[in-house]
DRENPAZA-862495 format. One record per residue (C-alpha): residue in three letters; x, y, z. Coordinates in steps of 0.25 Angstrom, whole numbers, plus 5000, padded with zeros to 4 digits. Layout:
<rs>
(r ALA (X Y Z))
...
</rs>
This chain:
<rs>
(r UNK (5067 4982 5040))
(r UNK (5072 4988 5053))
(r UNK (5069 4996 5065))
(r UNK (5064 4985 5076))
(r UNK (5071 4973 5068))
(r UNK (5085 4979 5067))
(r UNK (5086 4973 5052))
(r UNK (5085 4980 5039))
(r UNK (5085 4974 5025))
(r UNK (5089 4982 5013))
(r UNK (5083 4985 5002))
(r UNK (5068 4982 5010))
(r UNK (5065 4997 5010))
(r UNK (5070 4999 4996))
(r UNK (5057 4988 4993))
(r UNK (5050 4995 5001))
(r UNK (5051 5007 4992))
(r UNK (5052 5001 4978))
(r UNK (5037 4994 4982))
(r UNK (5031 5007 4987))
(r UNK (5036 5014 4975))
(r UNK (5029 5002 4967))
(r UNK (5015 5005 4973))
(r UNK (5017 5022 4973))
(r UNK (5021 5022 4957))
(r UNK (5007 5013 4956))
(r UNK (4999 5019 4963))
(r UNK (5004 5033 4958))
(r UNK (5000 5029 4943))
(r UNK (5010 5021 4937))
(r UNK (5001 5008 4936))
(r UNK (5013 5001 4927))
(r UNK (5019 5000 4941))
(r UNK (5011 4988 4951))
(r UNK (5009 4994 4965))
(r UNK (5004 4981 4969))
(r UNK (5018 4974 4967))
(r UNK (5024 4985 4976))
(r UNK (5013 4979 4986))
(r UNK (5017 4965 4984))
(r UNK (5032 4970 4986))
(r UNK (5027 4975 5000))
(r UNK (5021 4963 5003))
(r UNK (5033 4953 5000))
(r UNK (5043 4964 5007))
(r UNK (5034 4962 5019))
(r UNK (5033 4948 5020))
(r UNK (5048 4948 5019))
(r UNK (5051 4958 5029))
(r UNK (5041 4952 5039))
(r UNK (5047 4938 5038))
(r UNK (5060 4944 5039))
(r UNK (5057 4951 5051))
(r UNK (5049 4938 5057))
(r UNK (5061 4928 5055))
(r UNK (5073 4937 5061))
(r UNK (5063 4938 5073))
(r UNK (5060 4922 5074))
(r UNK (5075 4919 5071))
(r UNK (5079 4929 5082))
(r UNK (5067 4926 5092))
(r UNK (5061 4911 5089))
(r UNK (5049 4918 5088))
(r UNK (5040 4928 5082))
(r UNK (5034 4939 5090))
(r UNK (5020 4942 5084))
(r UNK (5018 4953 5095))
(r UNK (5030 4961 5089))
(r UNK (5027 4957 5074))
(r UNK (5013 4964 5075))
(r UNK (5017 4977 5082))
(r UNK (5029 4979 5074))
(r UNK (5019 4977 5060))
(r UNK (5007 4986 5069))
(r UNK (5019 4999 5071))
(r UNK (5023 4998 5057))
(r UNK (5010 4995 5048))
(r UNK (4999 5002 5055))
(r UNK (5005 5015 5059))
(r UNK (5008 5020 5045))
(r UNK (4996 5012 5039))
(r UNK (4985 5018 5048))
(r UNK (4993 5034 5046))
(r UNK (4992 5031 5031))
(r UNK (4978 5027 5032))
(r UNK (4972 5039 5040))
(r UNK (4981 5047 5031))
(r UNK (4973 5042 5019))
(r UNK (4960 5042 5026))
(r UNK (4962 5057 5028))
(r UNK (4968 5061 5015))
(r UNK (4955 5054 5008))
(r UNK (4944 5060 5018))
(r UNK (4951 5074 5017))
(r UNK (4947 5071 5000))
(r UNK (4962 5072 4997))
(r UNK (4959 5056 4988))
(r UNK (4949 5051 4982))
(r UNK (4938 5044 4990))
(r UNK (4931 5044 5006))
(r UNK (4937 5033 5014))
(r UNK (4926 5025 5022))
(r UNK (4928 5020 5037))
(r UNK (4925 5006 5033))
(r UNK (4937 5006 5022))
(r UNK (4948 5014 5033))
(r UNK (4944 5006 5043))
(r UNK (4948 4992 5034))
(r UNK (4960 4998 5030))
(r UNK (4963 5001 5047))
(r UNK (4960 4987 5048))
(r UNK (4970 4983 5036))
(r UNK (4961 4977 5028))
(r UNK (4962 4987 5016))
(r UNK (4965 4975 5007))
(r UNK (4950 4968 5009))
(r UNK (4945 4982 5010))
(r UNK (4949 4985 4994))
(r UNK (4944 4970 4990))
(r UNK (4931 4973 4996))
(r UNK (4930 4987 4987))
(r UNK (4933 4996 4999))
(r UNK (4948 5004 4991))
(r UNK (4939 5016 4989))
(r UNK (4934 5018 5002))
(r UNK (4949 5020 5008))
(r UNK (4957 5031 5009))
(r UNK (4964 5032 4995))
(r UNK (4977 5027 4994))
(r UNK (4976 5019 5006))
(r UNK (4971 5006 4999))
(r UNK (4985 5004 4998))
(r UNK (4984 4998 5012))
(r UNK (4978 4985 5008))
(r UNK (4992 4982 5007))
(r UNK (4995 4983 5021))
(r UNK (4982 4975 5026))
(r UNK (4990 4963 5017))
(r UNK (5001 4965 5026))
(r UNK (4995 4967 5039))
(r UNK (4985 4954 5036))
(r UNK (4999 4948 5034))
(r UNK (5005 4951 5047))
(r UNK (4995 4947 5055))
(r UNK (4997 4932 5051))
(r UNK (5011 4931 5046))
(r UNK (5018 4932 5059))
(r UNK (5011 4920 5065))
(r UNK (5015 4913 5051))
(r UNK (5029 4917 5051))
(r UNK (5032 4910 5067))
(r UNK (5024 4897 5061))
(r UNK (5033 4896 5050))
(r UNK (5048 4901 5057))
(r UNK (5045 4890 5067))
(r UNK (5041 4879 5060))
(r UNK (5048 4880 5046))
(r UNK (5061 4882 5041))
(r UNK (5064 4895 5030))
(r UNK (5060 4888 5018))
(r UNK (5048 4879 5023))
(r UNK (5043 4894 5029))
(r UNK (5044 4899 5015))
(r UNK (5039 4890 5009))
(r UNK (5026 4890 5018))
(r UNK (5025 4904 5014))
(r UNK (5027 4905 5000))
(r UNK (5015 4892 5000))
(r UNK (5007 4902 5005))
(r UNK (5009 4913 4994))
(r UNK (5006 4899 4985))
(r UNK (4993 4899 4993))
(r UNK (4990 4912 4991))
(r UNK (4991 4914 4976))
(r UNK (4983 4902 4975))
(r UNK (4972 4910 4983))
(r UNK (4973 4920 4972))
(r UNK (4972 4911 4961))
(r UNK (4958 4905 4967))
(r UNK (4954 4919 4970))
(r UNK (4957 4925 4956))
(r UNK (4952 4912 4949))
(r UNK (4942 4905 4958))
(r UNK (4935 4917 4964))
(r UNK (4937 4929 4955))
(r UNK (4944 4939 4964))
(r UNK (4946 4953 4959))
(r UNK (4960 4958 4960))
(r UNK (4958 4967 4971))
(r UNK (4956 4955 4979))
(r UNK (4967 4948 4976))
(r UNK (4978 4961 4976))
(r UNK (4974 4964 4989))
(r UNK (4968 4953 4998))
(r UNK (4980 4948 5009))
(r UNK (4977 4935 5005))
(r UNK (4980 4936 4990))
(r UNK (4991 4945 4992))
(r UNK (4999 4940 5006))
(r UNK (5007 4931 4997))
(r UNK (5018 4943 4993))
(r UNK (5020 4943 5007))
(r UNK (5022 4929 5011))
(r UNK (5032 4929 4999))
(r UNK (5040 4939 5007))
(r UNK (5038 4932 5019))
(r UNK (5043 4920 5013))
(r UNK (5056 4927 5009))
(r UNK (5058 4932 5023))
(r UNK (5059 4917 5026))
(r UNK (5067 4910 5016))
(r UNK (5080 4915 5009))
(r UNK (5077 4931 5017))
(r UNK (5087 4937 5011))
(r UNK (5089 4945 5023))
(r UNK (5089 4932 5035))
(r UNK (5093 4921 5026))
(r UNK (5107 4925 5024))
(r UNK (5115 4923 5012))
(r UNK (5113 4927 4998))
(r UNK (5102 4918 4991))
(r UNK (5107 4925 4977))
(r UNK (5122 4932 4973))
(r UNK (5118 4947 4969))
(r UNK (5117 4941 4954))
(r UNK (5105 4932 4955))
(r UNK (5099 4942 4966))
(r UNK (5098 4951 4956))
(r UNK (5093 4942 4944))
(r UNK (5080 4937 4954))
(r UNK (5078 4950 4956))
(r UNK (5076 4953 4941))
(r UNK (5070 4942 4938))
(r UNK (5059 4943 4950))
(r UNK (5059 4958 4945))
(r UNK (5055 4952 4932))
(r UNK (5045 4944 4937))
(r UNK (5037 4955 4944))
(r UNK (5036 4963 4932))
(r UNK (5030 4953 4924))
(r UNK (5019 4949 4933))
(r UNK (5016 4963 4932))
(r UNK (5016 4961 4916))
(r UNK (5007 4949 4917))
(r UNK (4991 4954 4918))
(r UNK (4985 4940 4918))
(r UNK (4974 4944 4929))
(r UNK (4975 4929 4935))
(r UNK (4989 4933 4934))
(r UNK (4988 4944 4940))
(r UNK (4980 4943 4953))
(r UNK (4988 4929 4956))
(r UNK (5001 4924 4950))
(r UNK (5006 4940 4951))
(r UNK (5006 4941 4964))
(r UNK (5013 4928 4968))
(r UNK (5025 4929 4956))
(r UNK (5028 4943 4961))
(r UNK (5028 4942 4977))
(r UNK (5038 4930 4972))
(r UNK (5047 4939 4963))
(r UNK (5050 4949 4976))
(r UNK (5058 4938 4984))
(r UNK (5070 4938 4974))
(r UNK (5068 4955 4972))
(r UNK (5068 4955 4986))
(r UNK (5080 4944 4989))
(r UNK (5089 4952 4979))
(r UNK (5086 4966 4986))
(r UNK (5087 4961 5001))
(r UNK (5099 4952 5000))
(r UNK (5106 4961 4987))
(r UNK (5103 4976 4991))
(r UNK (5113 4981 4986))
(r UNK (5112 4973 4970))
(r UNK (5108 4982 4958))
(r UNK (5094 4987 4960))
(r UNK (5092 4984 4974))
(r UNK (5102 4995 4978))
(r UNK (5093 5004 4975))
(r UNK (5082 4999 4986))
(r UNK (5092 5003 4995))
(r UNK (5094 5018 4990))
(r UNK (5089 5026 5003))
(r UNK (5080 5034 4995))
(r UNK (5074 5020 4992))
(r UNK (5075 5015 5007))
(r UNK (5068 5026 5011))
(r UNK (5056 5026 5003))
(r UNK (5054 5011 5006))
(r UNK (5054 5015 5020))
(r UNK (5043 5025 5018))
(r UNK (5036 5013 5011))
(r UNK (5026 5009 5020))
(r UNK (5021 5025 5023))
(r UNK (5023 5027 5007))
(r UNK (5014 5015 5004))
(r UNK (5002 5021 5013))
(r UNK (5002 5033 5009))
(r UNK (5006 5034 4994))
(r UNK (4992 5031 4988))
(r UNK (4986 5041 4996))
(r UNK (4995 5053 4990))
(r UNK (4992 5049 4976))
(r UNK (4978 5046 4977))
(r UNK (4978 5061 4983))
(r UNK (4987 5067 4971))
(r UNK (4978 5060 4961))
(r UNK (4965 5067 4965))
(r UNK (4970 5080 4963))
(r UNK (4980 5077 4952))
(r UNK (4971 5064 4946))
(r UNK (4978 5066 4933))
(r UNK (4993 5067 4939))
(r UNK (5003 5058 4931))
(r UNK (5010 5046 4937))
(r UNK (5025 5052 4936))
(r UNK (5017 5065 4943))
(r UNK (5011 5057 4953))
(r UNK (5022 5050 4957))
(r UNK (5033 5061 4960))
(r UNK (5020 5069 4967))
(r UNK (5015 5058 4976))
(r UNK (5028 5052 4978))
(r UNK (5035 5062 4987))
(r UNK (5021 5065 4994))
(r UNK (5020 5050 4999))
(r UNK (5032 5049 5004))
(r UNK (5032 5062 5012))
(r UNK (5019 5056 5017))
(r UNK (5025 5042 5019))
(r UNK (5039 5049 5026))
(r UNK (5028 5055 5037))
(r UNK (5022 5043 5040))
(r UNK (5036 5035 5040))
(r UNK (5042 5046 5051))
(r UNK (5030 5048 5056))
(r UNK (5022 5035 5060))
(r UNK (5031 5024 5054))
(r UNK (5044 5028 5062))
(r UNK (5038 5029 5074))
(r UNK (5029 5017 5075))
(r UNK (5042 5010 5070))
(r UNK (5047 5016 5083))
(r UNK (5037 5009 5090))
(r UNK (5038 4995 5084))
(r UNK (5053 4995 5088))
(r UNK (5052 4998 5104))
(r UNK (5041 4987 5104))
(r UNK (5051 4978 5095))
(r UNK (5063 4980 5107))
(r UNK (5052 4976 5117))
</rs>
């Protein structure tokens, strides 16, 4: 977190780079490992930073401006996003992946509606690898409304009560998943990847950002010994919801119990950066990776899918040291390339 804010918190881009390496080892083969917790880590790291962002804005303005919120989320989202996409429309129509995209399936993902696109059955008339963009359709359906949420709740509310309202809200929503699983049968590609079944790891983060932020709040909430004990605990946690395969489970509790267990891992790495394994998220190696996140996470399944139709019997281990320098050479072009400068961009018109 810096550039037009002038505020950077440690250990986000180490994040950043553990939850993208999450979703690559997955994605590359090794289905032991849950790409879709590394999605959920995005999420509640988002939720988190934007809150962040918003509150020091209203603390030091009064006020939230939604001018500036939206042209700052337009220069960094869509830039890279629609690079990545033509990227992948070309690779696929130049037979380097499997599959013909349509118009009609490109034209939702434009639209960032890649999510409803997949529920509806449409994943295998994208580009392939760039399914992975129903993620960002979740998070731009986010920022449209949460802005306009956020004043609401900074003027009216104090920390906890704001909080409050927001974690209710996650309530809500994994109540819409129970009826959804129980009451009407949905599959579970509708509820992994619909905004309104998955918004809640967001609005956990958000609630962070506004209650005890470890970053604004000021002051310890744990000493460095308990820091690291809720840390291992919610550590603990996560792996046994991924132990657990009860399908009701699965599709509703799982989602809930593990967007909960990243508010102490994240407490412990902000406000402890230096404790025990959290030093490592600060290595530069580290940092930097997290950094190319973004450009990494667009482009990653696209260089796979392309290795695994000339090599479809390539191992894991194989696949991974192969497609893992590729992507990040791609995601490097993008970052220098389309992310600096559009980050350029979004600073002049944050001075203004």
């Amino acid at each position: 977190m810096s550039g037009s804010s002038g505020f950077y918190i440690p250990s986000l881009d180490g994040l950043r780079a553990v939850s993208i390496a999450i979703v690559f080892v997955s994605h590359a083969g090794l289905t032991m490992i849950p790409g879709g917790f590394g999605v959920t880590v995005f999420f509640f790291l988002s939720g988190y930073l934007i809150t962040t962002l918003l509150r020091r804005e209203f603390e030091a303005t009064g006020t939230v401006s939604f001018r500036k919120f939206y042209w700052r989320r337009v220069w960094r989202i869509f830039p890279p996003m629609y690079t990545a996409l033509v990227f992948a429309t070309a690779v696929s129509l130049a037979g380097l992946t499997l599959g013909t995209p349509t118009v009609e399936a490109v034209s939702l993902q434009a639209l960032h509606l890649t999510n409803y696109a997949i529920i509806d059955g449409q994943s295998g008339d994208m580009p392939f690898g760039s399914q992975v963009f129903w993620s960002l359709a979740i998070e731009e359906h986010f920022y449209l409304l949460f802005p306009v949420v956020a004043l609401f709740l900074l003027r009216r509310f104090d920390r906890r009560h704001q909080a409050l309202a927001l974690l209710a809200t996650c309530g809500l929503v994994l109540c819409w998943r129970i009826a959804l699983v129980t009451a009407f049968g949905a599959s579970p590609d509708r509820i992994f990847y619909a905004t309104d079944t998955r918004i809640d790891a967001i609005l956990f983060g958000c609630a962070m950002g506004l209650y005890h932020n470890p970053m604004l709040d000021g002051g310890a909430l744990w000493s460095k010994r308990k820091a690291l004990g809720a840390a291992a605990a919610s550590t603990l946690v996560v792996v046994v919801t991924m132990v657990v395969r009860h399908d009701l489970f699965r599709e509703t509790l799982r989602y809930s119990i593990q967007s909960m267990a990243l508010a102490p891992l994240f407490y412990a790495a902000i406000q402890h950066p230096g404790l025990g394994p959290f030093r490592w998220l600060n290595l530069k190696p580290v940092r930097f990776v997290g950094v190319l996140s973004y450009s990494l996470y667009l482009v990653h399944h696209v260089v796979i899918l392309a290795i695994w139709k000339f090599q479809p019997t390539i191992p894991t281990p194989i696949m991974i040291v192969v497609a893992g320098p590729i992507a990040l050479a791609l995601a490097y072009v993008i970052y220098r390339v389309v992310e600096q400068p559009s980050a350029r961009i979004r600073r002049r018109y944050a001075s203004m």
